[in-house]
Residue, then its C-alpha position, 0 to 999 in steps of 0.5 A: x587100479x582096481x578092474x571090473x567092480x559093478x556099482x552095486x558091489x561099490x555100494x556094499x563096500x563102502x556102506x558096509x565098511x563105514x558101518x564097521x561090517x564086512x561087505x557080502x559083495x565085492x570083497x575081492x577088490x579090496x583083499x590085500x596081503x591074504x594071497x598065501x591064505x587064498x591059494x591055501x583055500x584054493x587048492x581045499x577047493x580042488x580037494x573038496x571038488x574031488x569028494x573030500x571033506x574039510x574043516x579049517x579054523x581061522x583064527x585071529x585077533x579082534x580086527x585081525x580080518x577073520x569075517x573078511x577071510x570068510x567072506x572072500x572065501x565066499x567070493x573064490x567058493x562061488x567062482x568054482x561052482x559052489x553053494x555058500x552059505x554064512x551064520x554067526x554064533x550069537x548067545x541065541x545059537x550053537x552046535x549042540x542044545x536042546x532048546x532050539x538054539x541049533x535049529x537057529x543056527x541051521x535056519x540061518x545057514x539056509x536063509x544065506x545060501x548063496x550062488x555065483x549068480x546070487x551073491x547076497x543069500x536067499x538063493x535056496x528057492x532058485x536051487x530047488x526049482x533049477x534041481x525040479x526042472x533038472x528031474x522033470x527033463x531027465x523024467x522025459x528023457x528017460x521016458x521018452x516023453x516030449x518036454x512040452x508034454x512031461x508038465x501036463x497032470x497025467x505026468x505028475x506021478x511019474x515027475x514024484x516018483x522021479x523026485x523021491x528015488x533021486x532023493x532016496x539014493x543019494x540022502x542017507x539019514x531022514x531021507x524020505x521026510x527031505x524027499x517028500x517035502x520036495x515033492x510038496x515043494x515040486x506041486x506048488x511049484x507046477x501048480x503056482x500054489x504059492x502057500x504050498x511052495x511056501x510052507x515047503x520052503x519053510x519046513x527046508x528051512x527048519x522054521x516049523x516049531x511043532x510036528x503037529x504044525x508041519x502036518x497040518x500044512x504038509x502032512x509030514x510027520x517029522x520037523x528039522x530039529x536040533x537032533x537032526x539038522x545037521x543030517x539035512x545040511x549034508x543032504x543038502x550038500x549031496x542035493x547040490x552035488x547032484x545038481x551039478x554042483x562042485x560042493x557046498x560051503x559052510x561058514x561060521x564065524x564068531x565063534x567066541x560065543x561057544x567060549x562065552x558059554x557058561x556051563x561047562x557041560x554045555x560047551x563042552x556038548x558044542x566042542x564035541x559037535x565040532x569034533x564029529x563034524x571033523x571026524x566026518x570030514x576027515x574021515x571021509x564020512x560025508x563028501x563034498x562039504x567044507x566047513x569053516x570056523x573062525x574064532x580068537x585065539x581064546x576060542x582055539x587055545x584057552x586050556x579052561x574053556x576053548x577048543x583046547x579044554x577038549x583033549x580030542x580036539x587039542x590034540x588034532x588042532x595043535x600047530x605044526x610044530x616046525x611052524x614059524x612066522x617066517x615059515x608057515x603050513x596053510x594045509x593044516x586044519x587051524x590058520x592062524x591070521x597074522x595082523x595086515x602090516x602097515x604097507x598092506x594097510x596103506x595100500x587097502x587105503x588107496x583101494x578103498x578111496x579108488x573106490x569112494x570116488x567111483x561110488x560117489x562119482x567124484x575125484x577126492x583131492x586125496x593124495x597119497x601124501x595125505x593117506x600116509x599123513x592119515x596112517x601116521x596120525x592113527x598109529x602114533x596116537x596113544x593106545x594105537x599098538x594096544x587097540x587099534x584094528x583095521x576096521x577102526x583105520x577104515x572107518x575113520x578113513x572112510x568117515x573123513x572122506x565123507x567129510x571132505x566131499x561134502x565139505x570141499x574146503x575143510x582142512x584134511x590135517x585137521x580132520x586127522x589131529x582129531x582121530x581118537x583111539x578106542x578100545x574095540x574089544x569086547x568088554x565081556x572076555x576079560x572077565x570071563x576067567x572068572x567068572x564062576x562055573x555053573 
């Protein structure tokens, strides 16, 4: 039923889904129903690929598989050679502030930078030092050095220089700090001093607090901040690029809590961002980068407090009007994600249960039988159509299957007359209307 899933990646699925979370490995052996969704961002891909810039919006209901959208996009990214990267809106960070809060956000992207070959985040120190050893072998080319001799010291100025003019022609904005700190990186990388490469990593990053710390480390006068951090994210793009990489990917989700956010003047700083990165993107500003949003519908069309307050972005992300549910446009920058239907679910159920066994090295007597017994119980339950979600029908799946292997001879029947329907929503939305501007 399902080929070529590692141990490891049935591991993630299964903890990650017991505890209510999208896996970050292995999302691709349990999509079901998103194929239209996934070529949509397949041929974005291509595009991107050839030097364009997109910005897309998912969006979808609470449950309604917007973090699993991301993540497989994620999956398809890595497999056409791109770096990938997740972060969340959280009350603590956003696109625009001026207390730090965008800087959070910038540091999160780059803690979970990711590659094909290294799936779960943290790659950034393999992609500066694949980067150094791409200069050090075109220095030596150029120059006519042997590679077993481009390391030694007397080269080292030569190796700097090659690292700063690649830097300075393919970066734009804050170019030269971003090349000297690479440089600084590239020593402590050379010279195994790992409190050089450390605190470079860390300046990269956007962790220093103070210039006046980032100099008496580096001897760099400036730090990433919340002015200037998105300008890094596009170096960085141009940086993998010329690494040979097809482009760099950028996801954020929970986007809710821009909503959430109670002074209007601050959300509306944060809706304008958005409008600049999709001026950028679409106006061939910046290459190589896709950026993806993923919100409630509140998020996207709420007219007091969602993108749609702010008439610039409402009028460039209102739905194609000859759109249907029958008939839908994937080009357009906003998808809307329709709830998986009951044959979807059914056959996610099985997946996952394929899955269980090979994790647990067991063969459940759990039959097909049994998992529409199960789906039966959940959606003929009191407050089912009004609350219930996928991820609350596989925790409980997945939470009975626990039971039954370690309890062999309990009565499944039972188990699924006891399920219990909970309202998973928020509970902070519904008032948000009225609450008071500040």
């Amino acid at each position: 039923m399902i080929s070529n899933i590692k141990p490891k990646e049935a591991t993630s699925i299964i903890n990650s889904l017991t505890g209510g979370v999208v896996p970050k490995i292995g999302v691709q052996h349990i999509a079901v129903g998103r194929s239209e969704e996934v070529n949509a961002a397949i041929s974005s891909l291509e595009e991107v690929k050839n030097g364009h810039s997109i910005v897309k919006f998912w969006i979808g209901d609470f449950g309604s598989g917007k973090s699993f959208m991301l993540h497989l996009l994620n999956t398809v990214a890595m497999k056409q050679k791109f770096v990938v990267a997740n972060a969340d809106f959280t009350p603590d960070n956003r696109l625009y502030s001026n207390d730090g809060k965008s800087v959070i956000l910038y540091s999160s992207i780059m803690d979970n930078i990711a590659i094909q070959t290294k799936p779960e985040g943290g790659a950034l120190p393999i992609l500066l030092e694949k980067w150094i050893e791409q200069v050090i072998s075109r220095t030596a080319e150029e120059n006519k050095i042997l590679l077993t001799d481009i390391r030694s010291e007397q080269y080292r100025d030569l190796i700097r220089n090659s690292i700063m003019k690649t830097v300075n022609e393919i970066t734009e904005v804050g170019g030269f700090d971003f090349g000297s700190v690479i440089v600084k990186y590239y020593d402590g990388y050379i010279n195994n001093d790992e409190l050089l490469r450390r605190n470079a990593l860390k300046w990269l990053k956007g962790e220093y607090a103070t210039k006046t710390e980032a100099r008496q480390d580096l001897g760099i006068r400036e730090i990433i901040n919340d002015t200037n951090y998105y300008d890094m994210l596009k170096n960085f793009c141009k940086l993998f690029v010329n690494m040979g990489y097809s482009g760099f990917m950028i996801n954020l989700d929970e986007a809710i809590n821009l909503y959430k956010i109670s002074t209007s003047a601050v959300r509306e700083k944060n809706y304008e961002k958005i409008l600049s990165i999709y001026n950028d993107c679409f106006q061939g500003k910046v290459s190589n980068l896709f950026i993806n949003f993923a919100g409630t519908k509140d998020f996207l069309e709420n007219e007091r407090r969602g993108l749609f307050s702010y008439q610039a972005l409402k009028s460039r992300l209102e739905s194609n009007k000859f759109e249907s549910l029958e008939i839908r446009d994937y080009a357009q920058p906003v998808i809307k994600l329709q709830p998986l239907d009951h044959n979807e679910i059914f056959v996610l159920l099985k997946k996952l249960k394929f899955i269980f066994d090979f994790n647990y090295k067991t063969e459940l007597n759990v039959s097909d039988d049994d998992i529409s017994a199960f789906m039966e119980e959940m959606f003929n339950k009191p407050g089912a159509s009004e609350f219930l979600t996928p991820r609350e029908v596989i925790r409980d799946f997945l939470n009975i299957l626990n039971i039954i292997r370690q309890n062999p001879d309990v009565d499944k029947n039972r188990l699924f007359g006891e399920i219990e329907i909970s309202d998973e929503r928020p509970n902070d939305l519904a008032i948000l209307d009225s609450i008071e501007e500040l």
